[in-house]
C-alpha positions in Angstrom: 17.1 218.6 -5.2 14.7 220.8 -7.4 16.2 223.7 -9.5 15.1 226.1 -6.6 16.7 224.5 -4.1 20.4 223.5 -5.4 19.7 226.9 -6.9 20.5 227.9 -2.6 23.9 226.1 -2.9 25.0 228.1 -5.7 24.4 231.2 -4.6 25.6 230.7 -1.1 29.4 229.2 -2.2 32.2 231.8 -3.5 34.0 229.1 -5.6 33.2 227.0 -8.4 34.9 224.4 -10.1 33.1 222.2 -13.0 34.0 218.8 -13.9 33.9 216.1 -16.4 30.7 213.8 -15.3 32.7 210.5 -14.3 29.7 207.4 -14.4 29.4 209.4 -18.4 33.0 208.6 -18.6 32.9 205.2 -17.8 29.8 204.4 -19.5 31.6 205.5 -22.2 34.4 203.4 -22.0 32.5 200.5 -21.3 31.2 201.2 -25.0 27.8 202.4 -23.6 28.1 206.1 -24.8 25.3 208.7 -23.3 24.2 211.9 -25.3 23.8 213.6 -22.1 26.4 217.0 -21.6 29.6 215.9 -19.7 31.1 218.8 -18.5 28.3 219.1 -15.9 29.2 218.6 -12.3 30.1 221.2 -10.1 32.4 221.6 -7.1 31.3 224.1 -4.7 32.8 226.1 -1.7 32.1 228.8 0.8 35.7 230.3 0.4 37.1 232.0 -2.6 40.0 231.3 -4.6 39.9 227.5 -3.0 39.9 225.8 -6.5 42.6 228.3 -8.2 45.4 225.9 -7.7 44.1 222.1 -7.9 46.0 220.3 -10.3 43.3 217.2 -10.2 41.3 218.5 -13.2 38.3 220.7 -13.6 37.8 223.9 -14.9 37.5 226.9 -12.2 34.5 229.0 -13.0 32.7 232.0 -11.6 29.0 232.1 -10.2 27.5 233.4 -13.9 28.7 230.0 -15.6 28.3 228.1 -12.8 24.5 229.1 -13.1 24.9 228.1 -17.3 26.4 224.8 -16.3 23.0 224.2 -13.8 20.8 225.3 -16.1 22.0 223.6 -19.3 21.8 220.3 -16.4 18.0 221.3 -16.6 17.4 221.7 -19.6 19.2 218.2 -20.7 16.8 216.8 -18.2 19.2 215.7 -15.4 18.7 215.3 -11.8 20.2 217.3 -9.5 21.8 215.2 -6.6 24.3 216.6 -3.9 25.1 214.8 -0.2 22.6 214.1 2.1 23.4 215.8 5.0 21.8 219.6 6.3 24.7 221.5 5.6 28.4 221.6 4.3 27.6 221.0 0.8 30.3 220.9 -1.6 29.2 219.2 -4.9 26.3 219.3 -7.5 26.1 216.5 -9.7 24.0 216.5 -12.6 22.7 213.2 -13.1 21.2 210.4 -15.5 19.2 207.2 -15.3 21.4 205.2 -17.9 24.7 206.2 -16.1 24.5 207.5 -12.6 25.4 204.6 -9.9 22.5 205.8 -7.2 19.7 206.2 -10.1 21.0 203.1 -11.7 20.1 201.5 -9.2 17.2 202.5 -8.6 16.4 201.7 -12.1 17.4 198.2 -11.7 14.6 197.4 -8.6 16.9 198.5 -5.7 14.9 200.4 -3.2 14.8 203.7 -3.5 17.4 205.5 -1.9 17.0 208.9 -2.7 16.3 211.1 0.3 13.6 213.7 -1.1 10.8 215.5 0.8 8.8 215.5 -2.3 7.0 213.6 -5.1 5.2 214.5 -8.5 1.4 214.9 -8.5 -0.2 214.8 -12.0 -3.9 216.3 -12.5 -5.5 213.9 -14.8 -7.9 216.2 -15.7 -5.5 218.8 -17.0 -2.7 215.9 -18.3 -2.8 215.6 -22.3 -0.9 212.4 -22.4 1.9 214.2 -24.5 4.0 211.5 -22.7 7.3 214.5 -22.2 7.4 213.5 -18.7 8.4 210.0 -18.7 9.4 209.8 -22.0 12.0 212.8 -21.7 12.4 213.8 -18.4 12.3 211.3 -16.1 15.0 209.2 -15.2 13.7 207.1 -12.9 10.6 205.7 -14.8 8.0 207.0 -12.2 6.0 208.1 -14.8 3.0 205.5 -16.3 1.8 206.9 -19.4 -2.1 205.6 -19.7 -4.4 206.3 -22.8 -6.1 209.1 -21.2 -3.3 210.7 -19.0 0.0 210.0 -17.1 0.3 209.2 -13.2 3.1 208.8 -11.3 4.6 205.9 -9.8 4.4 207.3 -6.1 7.1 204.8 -4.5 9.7 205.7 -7.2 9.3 208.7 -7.3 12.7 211.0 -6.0 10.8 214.5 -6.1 13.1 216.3 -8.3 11.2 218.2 -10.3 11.9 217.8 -13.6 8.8 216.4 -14.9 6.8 219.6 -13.2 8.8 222.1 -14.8 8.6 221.3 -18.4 4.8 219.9 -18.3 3.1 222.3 -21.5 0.0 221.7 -19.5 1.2 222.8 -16.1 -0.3 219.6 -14.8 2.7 218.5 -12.7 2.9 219.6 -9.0 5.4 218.8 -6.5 3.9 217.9 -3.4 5.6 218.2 0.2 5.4 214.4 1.9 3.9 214.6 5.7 5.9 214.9 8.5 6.3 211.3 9.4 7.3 210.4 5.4 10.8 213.0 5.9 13.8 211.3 6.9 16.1 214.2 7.9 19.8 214.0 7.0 22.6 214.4 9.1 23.7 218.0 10.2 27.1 217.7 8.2 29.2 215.5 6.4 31.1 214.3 9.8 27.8 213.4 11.1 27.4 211.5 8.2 29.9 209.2 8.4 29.7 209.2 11.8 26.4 207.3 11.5 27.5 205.5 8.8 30.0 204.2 11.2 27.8 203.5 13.8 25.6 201.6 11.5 28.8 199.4 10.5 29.8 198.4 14.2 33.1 200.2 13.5 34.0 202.7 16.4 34.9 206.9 14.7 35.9 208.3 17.9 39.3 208.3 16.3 38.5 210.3 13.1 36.9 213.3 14.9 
């Protein structure tokens, strides 16, 4: 999702929790260390007080720093990825090429399988081939950078945003993909797995 939009989620839960990112904590550990902030994912919920007690780790935080924690996750220039259903959200993560599982492998040829309704435009008349987009905020190299200009790499592109809102020439756009380009999630997480079931052959009457 683009700033704006997880911006929604925030504002619409009453508790916060943040976390320590856990594909930067296994990079890590795997001796593949990321200069990317770690304490940078967020639990969300609709109820208050519902992370006061949870004994799993995490630090409980209030809306203000829950705002710092997204917008330090812009400024580092990481990708804002939550569950792909319509509604029931209930985590933010804050998210890198060189660590996150789903951008990873997107990075490594898999096909793209980020939901977005959106990709980056670039005006190459405006574009001064500074090269901060894909050098710097990009982390899914959609961004070619050409002699003149950059252009984006439309296929792997996953519409975040992060290229658009950095650009000193205001040359990035974000543009909404036609109707018959949006795949539309499921309502909620139940739906969700209920399709996820279906598409497995295994039978989730039982779970409902």
């Amino acid at each position: 999702l683009t700033y704006h939009h997880v911006s929604h989620l925030i504002e619409s839960a009453q508790s916060f929790m943040v976390n320590e990112c856990i594909c930067r904590k296994k990079e890590a550990l795997l001796g593949r260390p990321c200069t990317k902030p770690l304490e940078i994912c967020l639990a969300l919920s609709p109820l208050p007080g519902v992370f006061e007690k949870m004994t799993w780790g995490g630090k409980v935080v209030n809306k203000e720093e829950a705002y710092d924690v997204l917008q330090k996750a812009e400024e580092a220039g990481l990708v804002h990825l939550t569950s792909n259903v319509e509604s029931g959200h209930w985590f933010i993560c804050n998210c890198c090429g060189c660590c996150c599982g789903v951008l990873r492998a997107v990075n490594m040829g898999a096909p793209n399988v980020i939901n977005s309704h959106y990709y980056a435009e670039i005006d190459a008349d405006k574009c001064s081939a500074c090269g901060i987009c894909a050098d710097e905020r990009c982390q899914v190299q959609a961004i070619r950078k050409d002699e003149d200009s950059c252009s984006v790499i439309k296929d792997r592109c996953i519409g975040c945003g992060l290229c658009s809102s950095t650009c000193p020439e205001d040359a990035i756009s974000l543009v909404h993909k036609e109707a018959g380009d949006r795949v539309y999630p499921p309502q909620n997480e139940e739906a969700w797995l209920e399709e996820r079931a279906r598409q497995r052959g295994v039978d989730f009457s039982p779970y409902k």
